[in-house]
C-alpha positions in Angstrom: 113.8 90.5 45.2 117.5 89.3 44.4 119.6 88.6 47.3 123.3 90.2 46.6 126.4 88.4 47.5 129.7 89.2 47.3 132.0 87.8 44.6 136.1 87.5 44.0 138.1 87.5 47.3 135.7 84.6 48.1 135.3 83.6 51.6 133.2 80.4 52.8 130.6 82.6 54.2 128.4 84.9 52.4 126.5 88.0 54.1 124.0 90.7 52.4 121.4 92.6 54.6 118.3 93.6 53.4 115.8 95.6 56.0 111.9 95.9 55.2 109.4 98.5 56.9 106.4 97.0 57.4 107.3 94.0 55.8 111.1 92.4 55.6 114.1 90.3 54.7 117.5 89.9 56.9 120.3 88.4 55.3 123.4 87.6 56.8 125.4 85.4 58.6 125.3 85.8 62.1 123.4 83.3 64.1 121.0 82.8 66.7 121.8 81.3 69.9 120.2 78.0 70.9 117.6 78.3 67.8 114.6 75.7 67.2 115.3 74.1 64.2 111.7 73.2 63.0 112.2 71.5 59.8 115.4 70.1 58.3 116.2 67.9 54.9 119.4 67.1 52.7 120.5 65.8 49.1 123.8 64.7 48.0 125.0 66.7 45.2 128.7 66.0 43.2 129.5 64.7 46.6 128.3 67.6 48.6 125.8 67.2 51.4 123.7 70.1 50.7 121.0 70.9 53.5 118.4 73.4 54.2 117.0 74.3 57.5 114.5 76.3 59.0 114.4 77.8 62.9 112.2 79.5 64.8 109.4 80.1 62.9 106.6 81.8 64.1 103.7 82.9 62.2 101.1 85.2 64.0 97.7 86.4 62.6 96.6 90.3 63.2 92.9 91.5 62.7 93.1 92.8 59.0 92.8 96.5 58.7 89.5 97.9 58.0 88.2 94.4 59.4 86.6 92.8 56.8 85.5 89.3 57.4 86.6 88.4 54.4 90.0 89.0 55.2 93.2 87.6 56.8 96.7 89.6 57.9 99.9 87.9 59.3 103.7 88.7 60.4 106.0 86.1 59.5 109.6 85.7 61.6 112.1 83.0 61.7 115.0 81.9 59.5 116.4 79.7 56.9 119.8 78.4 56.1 121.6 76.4 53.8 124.9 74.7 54.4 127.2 72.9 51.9 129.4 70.3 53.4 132.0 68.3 51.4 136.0 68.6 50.5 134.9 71.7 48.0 132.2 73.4 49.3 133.8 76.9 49.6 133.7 77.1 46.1 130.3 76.3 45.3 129.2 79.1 42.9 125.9 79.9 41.3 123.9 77.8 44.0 120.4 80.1 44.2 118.6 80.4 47.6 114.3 80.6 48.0 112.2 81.1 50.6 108.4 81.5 50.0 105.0 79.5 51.0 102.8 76.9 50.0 99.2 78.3 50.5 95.7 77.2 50.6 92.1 78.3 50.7 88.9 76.6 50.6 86.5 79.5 49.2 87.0 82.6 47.6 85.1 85.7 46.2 87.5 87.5 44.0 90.1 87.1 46.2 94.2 87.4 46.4 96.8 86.9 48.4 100.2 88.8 48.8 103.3 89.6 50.5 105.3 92.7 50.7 108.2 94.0 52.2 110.8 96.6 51.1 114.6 95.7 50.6 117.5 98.6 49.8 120.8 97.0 49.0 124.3 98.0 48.3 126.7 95.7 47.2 130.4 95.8 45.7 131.5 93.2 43.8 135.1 92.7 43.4 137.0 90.5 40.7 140.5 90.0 41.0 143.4 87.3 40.0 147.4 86.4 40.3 147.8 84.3 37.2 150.4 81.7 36.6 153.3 82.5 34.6 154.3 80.3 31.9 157.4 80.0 29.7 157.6 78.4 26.2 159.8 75.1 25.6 160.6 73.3 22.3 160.7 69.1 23.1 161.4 66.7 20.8 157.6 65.3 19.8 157.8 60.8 20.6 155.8 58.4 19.6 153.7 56.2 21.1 156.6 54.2 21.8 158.5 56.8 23.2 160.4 57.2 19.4 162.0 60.1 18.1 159.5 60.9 14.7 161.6 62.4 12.4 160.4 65.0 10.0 159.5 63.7 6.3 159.1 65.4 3.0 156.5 65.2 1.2 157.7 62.0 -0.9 158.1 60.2 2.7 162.0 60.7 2.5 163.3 61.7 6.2 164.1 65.3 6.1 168.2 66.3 7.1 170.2 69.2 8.5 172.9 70.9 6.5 175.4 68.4 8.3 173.5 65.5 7.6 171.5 65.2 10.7 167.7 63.9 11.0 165.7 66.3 11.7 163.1 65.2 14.2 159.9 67.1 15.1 159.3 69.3 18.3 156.2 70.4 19.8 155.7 73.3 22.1 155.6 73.1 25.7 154.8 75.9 28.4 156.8 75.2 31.7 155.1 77.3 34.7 157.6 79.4 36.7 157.7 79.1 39.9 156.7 83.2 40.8 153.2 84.0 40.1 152.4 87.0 37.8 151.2 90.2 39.6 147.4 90.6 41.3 145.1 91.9 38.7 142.0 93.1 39.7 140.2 93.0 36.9 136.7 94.6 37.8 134.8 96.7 40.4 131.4 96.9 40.8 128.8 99.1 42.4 125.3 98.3 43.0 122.5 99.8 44.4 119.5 97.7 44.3 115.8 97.3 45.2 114.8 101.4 46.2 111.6 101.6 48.0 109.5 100.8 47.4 109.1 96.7 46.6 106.7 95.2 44.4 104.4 92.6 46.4 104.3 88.9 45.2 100.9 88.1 45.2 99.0 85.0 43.4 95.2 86.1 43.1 92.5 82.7 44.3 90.3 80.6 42.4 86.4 80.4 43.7 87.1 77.1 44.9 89.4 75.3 47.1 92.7 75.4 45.8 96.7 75.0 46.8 99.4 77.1 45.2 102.9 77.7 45.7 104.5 81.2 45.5 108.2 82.2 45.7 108.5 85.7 47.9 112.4 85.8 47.6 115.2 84.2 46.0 118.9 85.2 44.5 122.0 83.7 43.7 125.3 83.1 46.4 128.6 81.5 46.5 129.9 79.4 48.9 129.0 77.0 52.0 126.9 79.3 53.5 123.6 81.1 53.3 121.5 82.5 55.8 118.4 84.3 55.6 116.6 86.0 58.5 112.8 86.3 57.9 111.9 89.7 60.2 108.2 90.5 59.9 107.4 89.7 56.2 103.6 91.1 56.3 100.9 88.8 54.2 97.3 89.3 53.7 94.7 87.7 51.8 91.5 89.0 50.9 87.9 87.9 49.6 88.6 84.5 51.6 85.9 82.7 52.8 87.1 79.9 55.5 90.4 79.6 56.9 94.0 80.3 55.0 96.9 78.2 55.4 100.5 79.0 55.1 103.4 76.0 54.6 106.4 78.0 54.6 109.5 76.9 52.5 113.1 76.7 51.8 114.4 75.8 48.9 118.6 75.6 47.5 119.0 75.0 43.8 122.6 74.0 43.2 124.2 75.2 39.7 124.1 71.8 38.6 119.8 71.9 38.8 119.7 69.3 41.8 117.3 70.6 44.6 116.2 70.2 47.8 113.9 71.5 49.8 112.7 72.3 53.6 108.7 72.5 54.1 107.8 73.8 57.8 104.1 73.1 59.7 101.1 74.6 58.3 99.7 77.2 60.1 96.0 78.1 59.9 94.9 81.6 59.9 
């Protein structure tokens, strides 16, 4: 699933909802009062404290449909953040947020494990500027000694004017003016993303006991700020033998590849 965000007219907070049926993803940016933050870590990136957080997790086990003993259903809630912090951090671009799970099984019998949701999107995104205005200016060109060069012919002689004059050569400067050219928005863009329904991430399990990690959501945003809210995100595993444990993750890639990452309790299903 990609997360949208909105780009141009940039501010330090990015919001984008997604909304699941059985199964979903919130994004936004309005938080939770007096939320348990239940796992926390942080990296230092071109001077940037970057840190990812997760709060009020909660992972509950259903009895599967159909009942199978050989099977395992659960509704994840909770939420994960990432802030930027440092001098710059509005303008952060390209950072991409994950969330997901580190899972693990001890027996199987042709068995899988997924997660589904559903996630419709609109988002615009809107590109606009106010260049600088420049004039050109013809300087004398100096050495490094702050010399007038003059201008030489090809047999080395110093080049004159009509009346005698050195001529001495110029380069071209461009002085900015102190108004600002007009607002340009240079593109507008619709999308409509993600139409019910969803494909389901879903990693299928070796016969024996085993550990893998699986990425349910991730997408790109700008800015200080990202914050996703996990709302009944539906997994099930089947042909399990044993119990199935879930680590839930979150995970910020900045645009410069350094990474960090938040791993939550296990839970055992």
């Amino acid at each position: 699933m990609k997360i949208q965000t909105r780009r141009g007219f940039r501010t330090a907070r990015n919001a984008t909802v997604a909304a699941a049926a059985v199964a979903g993803l919130v994004l936004g940016s309005a938080g939770a009062a007096s939320a348990e933050v239940n796992d926390q870590n942080r990296i230092v990136s071109d001077g940037h404290e970057v840190i990812v957080t997760q709060e009020d997790t909660f992972i509950q086990g259903v009895p599967p449909i159909g009942g199978s003993p050989l099977s395992r259903e659960w509704f994840h809630n909770g939420r994960g953040l990432a802030n930027i912090v440092g001098p710059e951090a509005a303008d952060f671009e390209g950072s991409t947020f994950q969330f997901g799970y580190q899972v693990a099984w001890s027996a199987s019998v042709d068995g899988a494990i997924g997660f589904s949701w559903t996630s419709p999107g609109v988002a615009t995104d809107l590109k606009a500027t106010r260049p600088a205005q420049y004039k050109e200016v013809e300087v004398p060109k100096r050495d490094e000694n702050d010399q007038l060069i003059p201008v030489k012919d090809d047999a080395g002689k110093e080049v004159e004017d009509e009346e005698g004059n050195t001529v001495y050569e110029t380069e071209t400067l461009y002085e900015k003016l102190d108004e600002p050219g007009d607002i340009e928005l240079s593109e507008v863009t619709t999308k409509i993303d993600n139409i019910l329904p969803q494909a389901t991430a879903a990693i299928e399990l070796t016969p024996a006991p085993g550990i893998e990690e699986i990425v349910v959501a991730e997408g790109d945003f700008d800015g200080d700020f990202k914050e996703v809210q996990i709302a009944n995100v539906h997994g099930a595993a089947t042909g399990v033998i044993g119990p199935v444990s879930l680590r839930p993750f979150v995970r910020v890639i900045t645009d410069n590849g350094d990474n960090v990452t938040t791993y939550g309790q296990v839970w055992t299903l």
